[in-house]
C-alpha positions, 0 to 999 in steps of 0.5 A: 253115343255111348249105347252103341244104337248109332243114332248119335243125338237120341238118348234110350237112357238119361244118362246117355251122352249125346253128340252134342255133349261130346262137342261141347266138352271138345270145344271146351278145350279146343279140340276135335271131337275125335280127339275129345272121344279118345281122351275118353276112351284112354281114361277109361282104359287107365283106369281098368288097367289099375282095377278102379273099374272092372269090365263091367264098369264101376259097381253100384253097391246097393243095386239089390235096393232099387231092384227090391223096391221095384218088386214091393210096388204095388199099383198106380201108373201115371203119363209123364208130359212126354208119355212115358208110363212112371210107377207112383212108388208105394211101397208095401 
């Protein structure tokens, strides 16, 4: 849900949060599902207001790593159960 992509179950990245992790986490206080979303939603505006997020969200310091990593790979590729293409990391 958080991706935007409007398919309410599916999850384009793992850690996407589905419908059902917003029903559970509502039924975990006995709540709507609405209300459990605009909890979310009031946390997050608090806490961009105070500046411990930017617009962008909370900054990964060392995103420039894997980023440099990625390009220091070299070669092989193998399929996941579900066939996705993974990279066998070796670095140079």
């Amino acid at each position: 849900m958080n991706c935007g992509c409007g398919k309410n179950e599916e999850q384009p990245k793992p850690t996407d949060i589905t419908l059902s992790d917003l029903t559970a986490a509502a039924e975990g206080h006995d709540m709507q599902v609405e209300k459990a979303a605009d909890n979310s939603h009031d946390g997050a505006r608090a806490l961009k207001k105070s500046g411990q997020i930017s617009s962008r969200g909370p900054q990964r310091p060392y995103a420039h790593e894997a980023r440099d990593r990625d390009r220091a790979v070299r070669g092989k590729h193998a399929r996941t159960a579900h066939g996705r293409e993974v990279r066998h990391f070796a670095l140079q």
